[in-house]
C-alpha positions in Angstrom: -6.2 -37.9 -16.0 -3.7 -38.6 -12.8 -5.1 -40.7 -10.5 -5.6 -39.0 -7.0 -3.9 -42.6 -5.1 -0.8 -42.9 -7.7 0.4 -39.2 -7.2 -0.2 -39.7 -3.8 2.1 -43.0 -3.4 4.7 -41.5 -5.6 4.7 -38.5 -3.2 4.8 -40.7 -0.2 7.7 -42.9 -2.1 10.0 -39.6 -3.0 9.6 -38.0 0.5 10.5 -41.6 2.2 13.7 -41.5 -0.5 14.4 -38.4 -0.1 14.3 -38.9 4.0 16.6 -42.5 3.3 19.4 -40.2 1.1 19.5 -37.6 3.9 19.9 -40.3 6.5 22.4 -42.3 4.6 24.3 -38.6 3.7 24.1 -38.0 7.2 25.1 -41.1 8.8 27.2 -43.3 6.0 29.2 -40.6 4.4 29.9 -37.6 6.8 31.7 -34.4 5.5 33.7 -34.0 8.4 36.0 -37.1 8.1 36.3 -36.1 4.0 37.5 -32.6 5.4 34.9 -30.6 3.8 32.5 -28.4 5.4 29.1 -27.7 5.4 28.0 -24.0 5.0 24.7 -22.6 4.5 24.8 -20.1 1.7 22.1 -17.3 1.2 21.5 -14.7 -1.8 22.6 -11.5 -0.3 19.7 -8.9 -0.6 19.7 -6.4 -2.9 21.5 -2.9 -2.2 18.1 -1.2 -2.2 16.7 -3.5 0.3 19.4 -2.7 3.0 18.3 -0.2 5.6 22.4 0.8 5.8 21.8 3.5 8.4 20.7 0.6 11.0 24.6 -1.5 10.3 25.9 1.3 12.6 24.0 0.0 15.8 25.6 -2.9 17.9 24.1 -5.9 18.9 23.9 -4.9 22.9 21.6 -1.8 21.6 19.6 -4.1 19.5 18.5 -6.2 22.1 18.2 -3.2 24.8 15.7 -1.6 22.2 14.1 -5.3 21.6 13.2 -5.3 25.3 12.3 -2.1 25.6 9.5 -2.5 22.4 8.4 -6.1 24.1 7.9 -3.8 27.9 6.2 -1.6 26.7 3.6 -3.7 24.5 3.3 -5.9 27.5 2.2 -2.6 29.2 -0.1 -1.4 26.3 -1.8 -4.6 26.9 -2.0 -5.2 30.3 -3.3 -1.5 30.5 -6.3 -2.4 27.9 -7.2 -5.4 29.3 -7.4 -3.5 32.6 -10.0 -1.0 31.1 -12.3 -3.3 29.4 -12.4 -5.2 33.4 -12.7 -2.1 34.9 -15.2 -0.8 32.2 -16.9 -4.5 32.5 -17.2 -4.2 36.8 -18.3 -0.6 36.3 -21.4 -1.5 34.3 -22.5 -4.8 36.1 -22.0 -2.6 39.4 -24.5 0.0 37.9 -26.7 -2.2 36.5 -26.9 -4.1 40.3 -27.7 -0.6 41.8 -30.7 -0.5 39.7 
């Protein structure tokens, strides 16, 4: 049986290592002066995962319909809290008059 305090002080240690290599990568060794270059490389999606009729639209109409979508749930929710005030101030109203 593991005991709760070791695997959590060899966590600890290999996260502090880890952090220390990182550092020391970072700091005592950088690429650029080696004249290599770090790049951030991705598996490309699969064919049937690509919606290829939306590479046709450019970024300018991207964000224009980004806006657009974020307006107009703004709206949709400004609008709803306005009727449950309204609907709110309507029924304590009546229930004064009685």
């Amino acid at each position: 049986m593991l005991d709760a305090e070791y695997m959590s002080n060899k966590f600890q240690k290999s996260l502090f290592r880890k952090f220390l290599e990182h550092c020391a990568d970072f700091f005592l060794r950088p690429k650029h002066q080696l004249g290599e270059t770090r790049i951030k490389v991705e598996r490309a999606p699969e064919p049937s995962d690509v919606l290829w009729e939306n590479l046709s639209y450019r970024t300018l109409q991207k964000v224009v319909r980004r806006i657009f979508t974020r307006l107009a749930t703004f709206l949709v929710v400004i609008c709803g809290f306005a009727l449950i005030v309204l609907t709110y101030w309507g029924q304590v109203t009546i229930f004064n008059n009685f």
